[in-house]
C-alpha positions as protocol buffer text, in pm:
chain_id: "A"
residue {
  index: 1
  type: UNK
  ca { x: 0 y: 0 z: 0 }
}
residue {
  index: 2
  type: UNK
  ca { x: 270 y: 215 z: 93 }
}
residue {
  index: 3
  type: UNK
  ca { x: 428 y: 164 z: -262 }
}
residue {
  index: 4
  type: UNK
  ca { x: 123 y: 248 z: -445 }
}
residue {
  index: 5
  type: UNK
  ca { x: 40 y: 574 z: -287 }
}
residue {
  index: 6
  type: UNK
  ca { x: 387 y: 731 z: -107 }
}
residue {
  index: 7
  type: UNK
  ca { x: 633 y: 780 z: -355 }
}
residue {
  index: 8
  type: UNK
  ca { x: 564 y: 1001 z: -665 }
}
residue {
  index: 9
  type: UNK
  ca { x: 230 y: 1137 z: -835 }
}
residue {
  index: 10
  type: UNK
  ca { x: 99 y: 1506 z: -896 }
}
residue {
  index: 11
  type: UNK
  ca { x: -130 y: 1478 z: -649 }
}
residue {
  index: 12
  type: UNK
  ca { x: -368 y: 1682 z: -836 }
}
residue {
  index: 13
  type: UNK
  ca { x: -689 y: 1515 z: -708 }
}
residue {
  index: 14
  type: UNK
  ca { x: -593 y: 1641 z: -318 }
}
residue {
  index: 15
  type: UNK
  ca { x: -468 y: 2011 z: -481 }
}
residue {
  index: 16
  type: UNK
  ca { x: -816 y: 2044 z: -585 }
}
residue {
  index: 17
  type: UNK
  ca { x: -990 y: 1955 z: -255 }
}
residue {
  index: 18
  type: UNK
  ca { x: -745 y: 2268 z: -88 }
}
residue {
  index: 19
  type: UNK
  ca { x: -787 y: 2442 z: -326 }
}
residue {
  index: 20
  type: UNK
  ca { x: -1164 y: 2451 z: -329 }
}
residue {
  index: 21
  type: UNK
  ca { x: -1238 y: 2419 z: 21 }
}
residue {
  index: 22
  type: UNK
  ca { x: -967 y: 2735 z: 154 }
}
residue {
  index: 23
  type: UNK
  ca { x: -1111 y: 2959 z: -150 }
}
residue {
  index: 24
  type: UNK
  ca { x: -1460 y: 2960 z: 0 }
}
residue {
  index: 25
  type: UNK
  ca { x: -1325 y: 2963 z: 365 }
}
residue {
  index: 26
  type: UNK
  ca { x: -1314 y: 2603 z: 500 }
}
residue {
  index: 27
  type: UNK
  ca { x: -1092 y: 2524 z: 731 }
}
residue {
  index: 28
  type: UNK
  ca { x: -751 y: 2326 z: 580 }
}
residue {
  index: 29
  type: UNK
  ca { x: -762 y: 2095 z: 884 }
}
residue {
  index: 30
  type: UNK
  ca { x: -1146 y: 2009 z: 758 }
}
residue {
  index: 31
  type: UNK
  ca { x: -971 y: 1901 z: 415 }
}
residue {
  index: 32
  type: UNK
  ca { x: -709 y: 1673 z: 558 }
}
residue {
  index: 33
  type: UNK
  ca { x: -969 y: 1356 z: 537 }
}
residue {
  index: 34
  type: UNK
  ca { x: -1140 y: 1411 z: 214 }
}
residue {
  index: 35
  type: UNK
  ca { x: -777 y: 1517 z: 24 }
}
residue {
  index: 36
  type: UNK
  ca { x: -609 y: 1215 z: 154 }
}
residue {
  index: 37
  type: UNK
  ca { x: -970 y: 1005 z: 99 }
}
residue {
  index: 38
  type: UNK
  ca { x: -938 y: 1072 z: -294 }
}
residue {
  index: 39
  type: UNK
  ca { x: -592 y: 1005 z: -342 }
}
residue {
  index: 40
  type: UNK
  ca { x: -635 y: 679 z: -182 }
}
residue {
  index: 41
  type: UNK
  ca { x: -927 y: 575 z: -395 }
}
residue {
  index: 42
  type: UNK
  ca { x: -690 y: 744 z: -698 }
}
residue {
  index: 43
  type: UNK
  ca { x: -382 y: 551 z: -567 }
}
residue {
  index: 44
  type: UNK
  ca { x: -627 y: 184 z: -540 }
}
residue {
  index: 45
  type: UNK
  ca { x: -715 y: 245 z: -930 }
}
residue {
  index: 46
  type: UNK
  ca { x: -369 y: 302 z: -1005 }
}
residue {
  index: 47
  type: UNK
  ca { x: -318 y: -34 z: -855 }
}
residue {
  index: 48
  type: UNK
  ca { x: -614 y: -211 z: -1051 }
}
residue {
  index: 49
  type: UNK
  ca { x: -504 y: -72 z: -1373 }
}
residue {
  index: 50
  type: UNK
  ca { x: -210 y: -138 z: -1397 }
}
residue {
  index: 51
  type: UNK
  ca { x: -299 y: -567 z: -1351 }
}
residue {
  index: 52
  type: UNK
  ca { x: -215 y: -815 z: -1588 }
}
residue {
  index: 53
  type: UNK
  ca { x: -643 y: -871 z: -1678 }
}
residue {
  index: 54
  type: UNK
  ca { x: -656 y: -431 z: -1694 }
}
residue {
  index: 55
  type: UNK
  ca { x: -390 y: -245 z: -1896 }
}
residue {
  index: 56
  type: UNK
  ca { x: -64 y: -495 z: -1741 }
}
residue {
  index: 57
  type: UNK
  ca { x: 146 y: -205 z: -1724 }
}
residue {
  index: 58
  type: UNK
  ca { x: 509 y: -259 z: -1534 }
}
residue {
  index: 59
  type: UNK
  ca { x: 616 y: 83 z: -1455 }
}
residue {
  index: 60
  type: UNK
  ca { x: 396 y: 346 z: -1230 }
}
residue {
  index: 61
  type: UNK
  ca { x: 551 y: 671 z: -1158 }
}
residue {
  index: 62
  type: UNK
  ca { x: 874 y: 545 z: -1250 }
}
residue {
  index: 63
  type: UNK
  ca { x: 912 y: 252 z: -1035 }
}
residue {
  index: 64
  type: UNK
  ca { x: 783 y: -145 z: -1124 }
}
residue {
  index: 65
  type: UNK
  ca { x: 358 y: -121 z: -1069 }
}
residue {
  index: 66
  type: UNK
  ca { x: 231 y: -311 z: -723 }
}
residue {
  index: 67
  type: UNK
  ca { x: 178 y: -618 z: -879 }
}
residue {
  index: 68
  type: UNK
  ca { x: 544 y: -635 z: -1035 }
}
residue {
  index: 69
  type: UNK
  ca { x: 730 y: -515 z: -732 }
}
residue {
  index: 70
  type: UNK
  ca { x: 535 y: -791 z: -509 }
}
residue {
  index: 71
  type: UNK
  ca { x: 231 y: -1051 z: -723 }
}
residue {
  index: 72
  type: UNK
  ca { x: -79 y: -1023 z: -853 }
}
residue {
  index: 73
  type: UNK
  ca { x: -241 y: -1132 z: -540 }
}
residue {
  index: 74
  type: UNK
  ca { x: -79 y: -904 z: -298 }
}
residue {
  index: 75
  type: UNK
  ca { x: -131 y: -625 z: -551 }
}
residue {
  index: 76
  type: UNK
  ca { x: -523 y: -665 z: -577 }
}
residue {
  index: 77
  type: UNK
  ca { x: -556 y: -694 z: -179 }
}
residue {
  index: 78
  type: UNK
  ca { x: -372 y: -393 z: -150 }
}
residue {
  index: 79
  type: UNK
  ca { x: -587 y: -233 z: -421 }
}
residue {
  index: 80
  type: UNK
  ca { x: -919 y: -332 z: -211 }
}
residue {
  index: 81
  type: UNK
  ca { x: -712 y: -242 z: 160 }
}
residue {
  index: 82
  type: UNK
  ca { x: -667 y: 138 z: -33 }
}
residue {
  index: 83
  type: UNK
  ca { x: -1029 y: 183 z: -134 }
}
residue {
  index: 84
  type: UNK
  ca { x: -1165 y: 91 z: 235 }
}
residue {
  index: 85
  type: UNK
  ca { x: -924 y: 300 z: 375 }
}
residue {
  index: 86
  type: UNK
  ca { x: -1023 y: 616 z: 184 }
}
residue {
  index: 87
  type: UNK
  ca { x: -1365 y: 571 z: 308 }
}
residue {
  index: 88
  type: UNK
  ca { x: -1213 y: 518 z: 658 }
}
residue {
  index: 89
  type: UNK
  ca { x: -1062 y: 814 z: 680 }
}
residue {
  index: 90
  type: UNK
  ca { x: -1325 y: 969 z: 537 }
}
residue {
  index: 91
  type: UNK
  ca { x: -1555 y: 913 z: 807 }
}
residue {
  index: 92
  type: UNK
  ca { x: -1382 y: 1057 z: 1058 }
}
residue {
  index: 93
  type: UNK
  ca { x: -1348 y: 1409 z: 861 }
}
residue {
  index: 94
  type: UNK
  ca { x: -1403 y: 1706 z: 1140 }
}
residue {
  index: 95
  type: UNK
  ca { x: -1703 y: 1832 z: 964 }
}
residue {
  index: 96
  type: UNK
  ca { x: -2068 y: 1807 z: 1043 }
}
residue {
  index: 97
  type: UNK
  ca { x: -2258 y: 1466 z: 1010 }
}
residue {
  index: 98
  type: UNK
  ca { x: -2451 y: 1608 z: 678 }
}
residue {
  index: 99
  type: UNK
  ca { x: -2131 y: 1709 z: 529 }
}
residue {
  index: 100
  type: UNK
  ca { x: -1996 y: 1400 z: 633 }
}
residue {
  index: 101
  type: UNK
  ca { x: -2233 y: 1183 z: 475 }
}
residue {
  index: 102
  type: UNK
  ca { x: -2213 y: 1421 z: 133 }
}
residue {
  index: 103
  type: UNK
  ca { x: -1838 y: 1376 z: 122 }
}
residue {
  index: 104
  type: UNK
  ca { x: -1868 y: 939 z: 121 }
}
residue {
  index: 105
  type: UNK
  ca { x: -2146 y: 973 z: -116 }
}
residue {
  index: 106
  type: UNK
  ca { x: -1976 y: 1216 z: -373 }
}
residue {
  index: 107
  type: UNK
  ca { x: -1651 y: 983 z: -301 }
}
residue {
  index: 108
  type: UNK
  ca { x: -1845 y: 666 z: -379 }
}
residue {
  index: 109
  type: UNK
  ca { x: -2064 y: 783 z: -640 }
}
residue {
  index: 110
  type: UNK
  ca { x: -1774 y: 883 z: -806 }
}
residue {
  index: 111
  type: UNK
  ca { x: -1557 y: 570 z: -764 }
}
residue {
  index: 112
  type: UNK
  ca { x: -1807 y: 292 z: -863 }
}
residue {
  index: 113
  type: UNK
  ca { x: -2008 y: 185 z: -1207 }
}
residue {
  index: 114
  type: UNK
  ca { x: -2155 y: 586 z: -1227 }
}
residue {
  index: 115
  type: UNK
  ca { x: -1804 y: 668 z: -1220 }
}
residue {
  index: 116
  type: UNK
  ca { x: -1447 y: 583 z: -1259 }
}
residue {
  index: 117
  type: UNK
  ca { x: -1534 y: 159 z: -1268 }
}
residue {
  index: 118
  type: UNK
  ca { x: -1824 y: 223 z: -1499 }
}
residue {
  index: 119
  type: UNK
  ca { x: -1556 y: 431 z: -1728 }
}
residue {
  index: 120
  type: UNK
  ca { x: -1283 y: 174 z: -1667 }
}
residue {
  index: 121
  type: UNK
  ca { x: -1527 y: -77 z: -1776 }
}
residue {
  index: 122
  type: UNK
  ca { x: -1639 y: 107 z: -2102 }
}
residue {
  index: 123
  type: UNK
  ca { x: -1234 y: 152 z: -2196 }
}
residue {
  index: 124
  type: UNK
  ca { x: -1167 y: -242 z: -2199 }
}
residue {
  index: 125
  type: UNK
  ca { x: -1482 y: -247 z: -2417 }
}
residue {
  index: 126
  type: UNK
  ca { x: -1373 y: -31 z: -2648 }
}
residue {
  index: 127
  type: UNK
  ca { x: -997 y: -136 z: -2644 }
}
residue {
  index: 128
  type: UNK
  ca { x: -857 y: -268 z: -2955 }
}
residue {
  index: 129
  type: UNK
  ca { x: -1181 y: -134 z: -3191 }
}
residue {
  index: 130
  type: UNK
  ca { x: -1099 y: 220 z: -3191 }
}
residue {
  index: 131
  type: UNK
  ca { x: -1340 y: 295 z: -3540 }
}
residue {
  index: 132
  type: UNK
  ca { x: -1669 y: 199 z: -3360 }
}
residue {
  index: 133
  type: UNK
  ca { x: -1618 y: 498 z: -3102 }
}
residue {
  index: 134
  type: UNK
  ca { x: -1695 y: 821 z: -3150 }
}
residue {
  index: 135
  type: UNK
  ca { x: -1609 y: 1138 z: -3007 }
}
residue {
  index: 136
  type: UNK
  ca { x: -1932 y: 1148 z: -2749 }
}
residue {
  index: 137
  type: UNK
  ca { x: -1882 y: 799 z: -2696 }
}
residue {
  index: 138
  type: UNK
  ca { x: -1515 y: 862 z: -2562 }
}
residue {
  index: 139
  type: UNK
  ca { x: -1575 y: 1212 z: -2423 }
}
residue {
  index: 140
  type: UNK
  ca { x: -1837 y: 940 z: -2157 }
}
residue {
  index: 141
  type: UNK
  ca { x: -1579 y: 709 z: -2152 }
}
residue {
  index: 142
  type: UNK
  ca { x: -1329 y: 985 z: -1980 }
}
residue {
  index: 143
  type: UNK
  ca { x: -1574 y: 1138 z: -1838 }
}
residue {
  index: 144
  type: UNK
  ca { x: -1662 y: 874 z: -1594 }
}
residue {
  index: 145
  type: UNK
  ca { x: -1276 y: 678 z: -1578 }
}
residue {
  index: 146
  type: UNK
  ca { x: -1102 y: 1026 z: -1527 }
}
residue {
  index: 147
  type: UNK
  ca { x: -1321 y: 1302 z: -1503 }
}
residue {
  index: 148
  type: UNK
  ca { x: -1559 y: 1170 z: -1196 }
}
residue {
  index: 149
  type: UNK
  ca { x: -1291 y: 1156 z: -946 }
}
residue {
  index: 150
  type: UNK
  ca { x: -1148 y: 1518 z: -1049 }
}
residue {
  index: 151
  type: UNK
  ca { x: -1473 y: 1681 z: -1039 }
}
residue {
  index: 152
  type: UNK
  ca { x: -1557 y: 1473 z: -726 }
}
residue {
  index: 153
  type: UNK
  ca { x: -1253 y: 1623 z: -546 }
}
residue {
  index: 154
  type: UNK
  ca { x: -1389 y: 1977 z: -603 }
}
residue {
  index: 155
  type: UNK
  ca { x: -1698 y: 1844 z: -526 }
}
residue {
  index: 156
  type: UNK
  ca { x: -1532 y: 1756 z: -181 }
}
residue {
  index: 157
  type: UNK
  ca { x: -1396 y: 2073 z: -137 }
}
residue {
  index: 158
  type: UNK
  ca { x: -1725 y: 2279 z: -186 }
}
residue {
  index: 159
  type: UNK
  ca { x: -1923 y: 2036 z: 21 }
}
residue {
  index: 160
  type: UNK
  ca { x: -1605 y: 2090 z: 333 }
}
residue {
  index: 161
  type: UNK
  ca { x: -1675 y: 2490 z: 264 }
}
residue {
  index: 162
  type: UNK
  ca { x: -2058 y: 2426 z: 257 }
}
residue {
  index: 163
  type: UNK
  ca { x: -2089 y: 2659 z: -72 }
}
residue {
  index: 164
  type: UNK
  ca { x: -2462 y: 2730 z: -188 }
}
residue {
  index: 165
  type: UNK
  ca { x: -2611 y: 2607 z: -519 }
}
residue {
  index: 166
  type: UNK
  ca { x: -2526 y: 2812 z: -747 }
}
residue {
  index: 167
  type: UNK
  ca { x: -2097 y: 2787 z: -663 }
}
residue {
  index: 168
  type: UNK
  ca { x: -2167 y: 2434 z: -704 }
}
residue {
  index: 169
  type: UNK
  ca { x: -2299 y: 2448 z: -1036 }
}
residue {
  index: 170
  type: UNK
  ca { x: -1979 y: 2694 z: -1164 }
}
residue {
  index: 171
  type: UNK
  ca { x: -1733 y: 2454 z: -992 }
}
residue {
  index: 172
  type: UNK
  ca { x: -1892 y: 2129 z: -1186 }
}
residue {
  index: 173
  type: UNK
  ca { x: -1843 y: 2281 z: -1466 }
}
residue {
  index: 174
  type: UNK
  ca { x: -1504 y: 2376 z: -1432 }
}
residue {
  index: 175
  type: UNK
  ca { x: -1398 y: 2031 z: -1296 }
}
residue {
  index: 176
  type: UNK
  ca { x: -1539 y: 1885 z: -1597 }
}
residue {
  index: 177
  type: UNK
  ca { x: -1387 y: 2084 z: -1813 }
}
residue {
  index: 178
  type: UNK
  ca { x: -1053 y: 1983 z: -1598 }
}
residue {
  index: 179
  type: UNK
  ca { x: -1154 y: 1669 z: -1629 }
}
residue {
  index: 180
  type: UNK
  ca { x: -1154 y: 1634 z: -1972 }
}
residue {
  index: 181
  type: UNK
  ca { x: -829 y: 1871 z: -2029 }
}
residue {
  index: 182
  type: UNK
  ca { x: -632 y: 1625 z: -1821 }
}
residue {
  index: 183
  type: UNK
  ca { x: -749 y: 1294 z: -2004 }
}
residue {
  index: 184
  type: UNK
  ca { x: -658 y: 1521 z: -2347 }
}
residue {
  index: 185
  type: UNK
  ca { x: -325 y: 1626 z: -2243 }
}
residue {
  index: 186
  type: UNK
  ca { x: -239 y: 1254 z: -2098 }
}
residue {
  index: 187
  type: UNK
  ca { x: -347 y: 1152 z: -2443 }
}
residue {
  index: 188
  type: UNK
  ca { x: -83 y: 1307 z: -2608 }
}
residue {
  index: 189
  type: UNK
  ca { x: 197 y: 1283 z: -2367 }
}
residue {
  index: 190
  type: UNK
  ca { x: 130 y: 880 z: -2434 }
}
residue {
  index: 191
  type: UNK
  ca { x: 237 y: 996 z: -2824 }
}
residue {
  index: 192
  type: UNK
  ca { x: 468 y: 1300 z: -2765 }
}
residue {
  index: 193
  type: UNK
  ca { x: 663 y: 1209 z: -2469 }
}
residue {
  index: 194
  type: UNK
  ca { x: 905 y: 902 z: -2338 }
}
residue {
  index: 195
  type: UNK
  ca { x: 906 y: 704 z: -2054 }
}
residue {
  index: 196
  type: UNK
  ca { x: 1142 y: 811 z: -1844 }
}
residue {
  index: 197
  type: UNK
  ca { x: 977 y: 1176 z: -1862 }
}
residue {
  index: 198
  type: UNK
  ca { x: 569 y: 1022 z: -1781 }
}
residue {
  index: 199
  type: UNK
  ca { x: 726 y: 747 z: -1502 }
}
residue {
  index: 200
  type: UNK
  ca { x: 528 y: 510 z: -1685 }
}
residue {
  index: 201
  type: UNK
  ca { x: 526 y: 312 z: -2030 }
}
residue {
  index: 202
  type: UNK
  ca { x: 474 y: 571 z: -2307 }
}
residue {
  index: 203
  type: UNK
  ca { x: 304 y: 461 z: -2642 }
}
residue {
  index: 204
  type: UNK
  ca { x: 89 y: 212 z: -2467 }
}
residue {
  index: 205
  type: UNK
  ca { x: -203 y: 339 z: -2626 }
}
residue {
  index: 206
  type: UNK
  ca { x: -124 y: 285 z: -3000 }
}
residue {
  index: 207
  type: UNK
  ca { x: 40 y: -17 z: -2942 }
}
residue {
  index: 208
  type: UNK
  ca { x: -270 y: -131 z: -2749 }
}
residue {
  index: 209
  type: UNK
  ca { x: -529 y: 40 z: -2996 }
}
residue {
  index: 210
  type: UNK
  ca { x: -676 y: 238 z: -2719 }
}
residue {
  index: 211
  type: UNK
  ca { x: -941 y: 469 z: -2819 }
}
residue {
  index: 212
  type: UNK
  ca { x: -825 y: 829 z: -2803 }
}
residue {
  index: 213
  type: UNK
  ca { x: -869 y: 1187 z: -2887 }
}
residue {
  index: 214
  type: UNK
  ca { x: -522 y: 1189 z: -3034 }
}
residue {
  index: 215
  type: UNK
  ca { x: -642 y: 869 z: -3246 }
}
residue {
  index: 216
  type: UNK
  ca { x: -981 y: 1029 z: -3308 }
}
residue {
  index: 217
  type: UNK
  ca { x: -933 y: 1380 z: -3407 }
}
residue {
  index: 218
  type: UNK
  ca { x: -547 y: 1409 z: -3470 }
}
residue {
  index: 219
  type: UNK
  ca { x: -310 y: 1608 z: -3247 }
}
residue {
  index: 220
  type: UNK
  ca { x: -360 y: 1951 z: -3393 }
}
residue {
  index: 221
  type: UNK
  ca { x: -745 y: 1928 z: -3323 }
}
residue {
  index: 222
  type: UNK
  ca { x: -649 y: 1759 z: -2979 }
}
residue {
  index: 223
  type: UNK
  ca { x: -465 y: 2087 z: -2901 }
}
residue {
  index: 224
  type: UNK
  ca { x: -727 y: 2339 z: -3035 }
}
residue {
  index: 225
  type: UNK
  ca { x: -977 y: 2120 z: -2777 }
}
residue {
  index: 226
  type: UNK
  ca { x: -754 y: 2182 z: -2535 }
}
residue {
  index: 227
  type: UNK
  ca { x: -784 y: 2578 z: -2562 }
}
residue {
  index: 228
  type: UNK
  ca { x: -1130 y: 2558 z: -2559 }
}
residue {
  index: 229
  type: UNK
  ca { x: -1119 y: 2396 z: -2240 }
}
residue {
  index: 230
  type: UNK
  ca { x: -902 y: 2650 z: -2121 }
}
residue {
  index: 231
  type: UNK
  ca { x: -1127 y: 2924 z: -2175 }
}
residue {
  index: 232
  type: UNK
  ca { x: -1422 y: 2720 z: -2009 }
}
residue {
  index: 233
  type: UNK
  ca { x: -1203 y: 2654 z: -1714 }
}
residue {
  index: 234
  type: UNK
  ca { x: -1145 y: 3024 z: -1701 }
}
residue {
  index: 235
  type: UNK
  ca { x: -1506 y: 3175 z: -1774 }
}
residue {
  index: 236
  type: UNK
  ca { x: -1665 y: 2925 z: -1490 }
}
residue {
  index: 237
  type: UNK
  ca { x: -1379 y: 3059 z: -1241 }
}
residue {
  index: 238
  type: UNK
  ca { x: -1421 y: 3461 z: -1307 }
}
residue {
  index: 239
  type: UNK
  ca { x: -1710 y: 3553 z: -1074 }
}
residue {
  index: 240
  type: UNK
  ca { x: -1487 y: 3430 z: -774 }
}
residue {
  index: 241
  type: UNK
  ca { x: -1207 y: 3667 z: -845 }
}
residue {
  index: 242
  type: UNK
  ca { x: -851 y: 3595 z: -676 }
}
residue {
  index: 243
  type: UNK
  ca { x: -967 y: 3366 z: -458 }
}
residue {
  index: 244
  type: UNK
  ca { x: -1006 y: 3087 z: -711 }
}
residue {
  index: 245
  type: UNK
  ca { x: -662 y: 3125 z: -825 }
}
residue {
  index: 246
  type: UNK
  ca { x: -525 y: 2820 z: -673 }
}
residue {
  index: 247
  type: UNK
  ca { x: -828 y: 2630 z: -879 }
}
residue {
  index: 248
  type: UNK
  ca { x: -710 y: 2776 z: -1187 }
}
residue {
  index: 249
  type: UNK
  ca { x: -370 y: 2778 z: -1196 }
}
residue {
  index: 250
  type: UNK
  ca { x: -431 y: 2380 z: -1161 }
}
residue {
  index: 251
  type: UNK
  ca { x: -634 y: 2388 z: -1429 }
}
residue {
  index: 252
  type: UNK
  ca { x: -329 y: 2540 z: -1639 }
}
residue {
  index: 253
  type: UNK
  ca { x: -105 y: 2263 z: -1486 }
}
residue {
  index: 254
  type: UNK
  ca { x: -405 y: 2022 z: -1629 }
}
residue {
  index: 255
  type: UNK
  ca { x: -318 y: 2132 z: -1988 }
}
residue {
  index: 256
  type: UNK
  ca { x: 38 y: 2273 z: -1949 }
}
residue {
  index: 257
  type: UNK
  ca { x: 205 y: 1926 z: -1748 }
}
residue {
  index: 258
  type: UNK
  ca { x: 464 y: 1740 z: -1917 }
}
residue {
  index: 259
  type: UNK
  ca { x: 378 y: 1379 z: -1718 }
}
């Protein structure tokens, strides 16, 4: 477990729950729990994708994947010990019992078959037939496997700060704008960039015939997508001013990262 989730990663997912929360006044004690809550359930993923029946990747932020460095076995207990964990933790966040109960829910919701399992589940399916998806098909697909837990860590964040409505509905759509900037840019690291750089295998999806926006709508259309997502990020963050500029300068490290 401790080689899964301690050494490496951006740690964007717990940014975002900080980042939310302290920009409409929570507490950053009141964040600890659901920050380290999504990396966990990010960090278990990790784990599961990486498997021999998944993607059977060997190298995770540039060290052999869980089941490599130990077995199979150990690696898909230690998967499962992560995800109850995160909700552990979780429960004991110092926040209200509503808010408490809002946090698992948006953490769950977002992990199982509405969310990143559902979208894990729809990338196998569409592995190695690339023509029969099109572009809504496989902005769902990353929607769900990457986009739910981003936009579920704002989520966190807002629910910590106890933000009305209407904040709520501007933050979703920035997260899933985020959401589907970061699955865009990962895209074409996979074709523009080497291993050693990304920590783990680079060209996997070619070689795999993975369905992606690269592979769909070219890289020079994959960029100008990538703009427009910029600007979205930007127009859903201007009524909050200076105090969302933590939010946004992570969504610039969304489009702008090099792993």
């Amino acid at each position: 477990m401790r080689h899964a989730v301690l050494d490496g990663g951006k740690r964007m997912r717990p940014l975002l729950v900080y980042a939310t929360g302290i920009a409409f006044g929570c507490d950053e004690a009141a964040l600890d729990a659901p920050a380290a809550a999504v990396e966990l359930i990010h960090a278990y993923s990790l784990v599961h994708d990486d498997l021999p029946s998944m993607d059977d990747d060997a190298l995770r932020r540039g060290k052999p994947t869980v089941h490599v460095a130990f077995d199979e076995a150990t690696a898909i207990l230690a998967g499962d010990a992560l995800q109850s964990l995160a909700f552990s933790v979780l429960a004991d966040a110092p926040v209200p019992a509503d808010r408490c109960v809002a946090l698992l829910k948006t953490l769950a919701d977002a992990a199982g078959a509405a969310g990143m399992c559902g979208g894990q589940a729809l990338d196998l399916a569409a592995t190695g037939q690339p023509a029969h998806v099109d572009i809504g098909a496989l902005q769902r697909l990353h929607a769900l496997k990457t986009g739910a837990l981003l936009r579920a860590a704002v989520r966190m964040g807002a629910i910590a700060a106890d933000v009305d409505a209407s904040t709520r509905e501007r933050l979703d759509v920035f997260a899933d704008a985020l959401g589907l900037a970061f699955q865009i840019r990962d895209d074409l690291l996979d074709v523009e960039s080497d291993s050693a750089t990304l920590g783990k295998t680079a060209g996997k999806d070619l070689a795999q015939a993975k369905s992606t926006f690269p592979a769909l709508l070219g890289m020079d259309a994959s960029r100008a997508r990538l703009e427009q997502l910029a600007l979205t990020m930007s127009e859903a963050l201007a009524p909050f001013g200076s105090r969302a500029d933590a939010l946004a300068e992570l969504g610039q490290q969304a489009i702008q990262r090099t792993r």
